[in-house]
N, C-alpha and C positions, 0 to 999 in steps of 0.2 A: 504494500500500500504506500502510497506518494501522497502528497497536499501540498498544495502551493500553499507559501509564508502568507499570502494575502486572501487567501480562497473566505475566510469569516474574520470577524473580530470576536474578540473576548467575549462570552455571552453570549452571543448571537444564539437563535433557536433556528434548529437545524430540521429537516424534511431529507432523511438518508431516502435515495431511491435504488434498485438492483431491478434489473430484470429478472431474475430469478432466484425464490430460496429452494436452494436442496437442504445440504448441511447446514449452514449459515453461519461459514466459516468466514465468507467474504463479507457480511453485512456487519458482523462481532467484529471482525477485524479495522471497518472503517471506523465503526462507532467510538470502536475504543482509542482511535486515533484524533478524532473531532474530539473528541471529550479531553484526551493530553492537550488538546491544545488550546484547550479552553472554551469550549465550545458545546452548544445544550442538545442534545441527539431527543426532540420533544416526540418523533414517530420513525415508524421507517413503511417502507412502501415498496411494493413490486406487481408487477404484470402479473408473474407466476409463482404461486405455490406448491411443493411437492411436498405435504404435510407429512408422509409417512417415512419420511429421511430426516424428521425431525428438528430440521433448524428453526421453522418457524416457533415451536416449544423454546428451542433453547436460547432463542429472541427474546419469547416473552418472561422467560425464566432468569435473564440479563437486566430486566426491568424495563423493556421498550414493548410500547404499541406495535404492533403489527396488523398491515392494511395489505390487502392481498385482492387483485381483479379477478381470479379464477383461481382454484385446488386443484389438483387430480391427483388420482389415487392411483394403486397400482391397477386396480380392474377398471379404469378407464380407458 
């Protein structure tokens, strides 16, 4: 994970977006980097969900909302 020096200020409330949670190793990962840097992670947001690989749990088990446009399952 990268961030530009200027990408928020201090405080700032932030809107994390991904196109997809599997693991939600990439969305843990940005969150936890907005947040060193001072910065407020208020939801996170994705196109796609694949609940049964668990990341979106281990998002909300991180203490963030999660907003998701579509799930699918494995018998989808």
């Amino acid at each position: 994970m990268e961030l530009h020096a200027d990408a928020f200020y201090k405080d700032d409330r932030i809107l994390l977006m991904d196109d997809l949670i599997a693991t939600g190793g990439t969305m843990l990962a940005a969150a936890n980097l907005i947040q060193r840097c001072g910065g407020q992670v208020v939801e996170t947001a994705t196109i796609i969900d694949l609940p049964e690989l668990g990341g979106s749990q281990k998002i909300r088990d991180a203490g963030f909302g999660v907003f998701a446009v579509c799930s699918f399952n494995e018998s989808e």
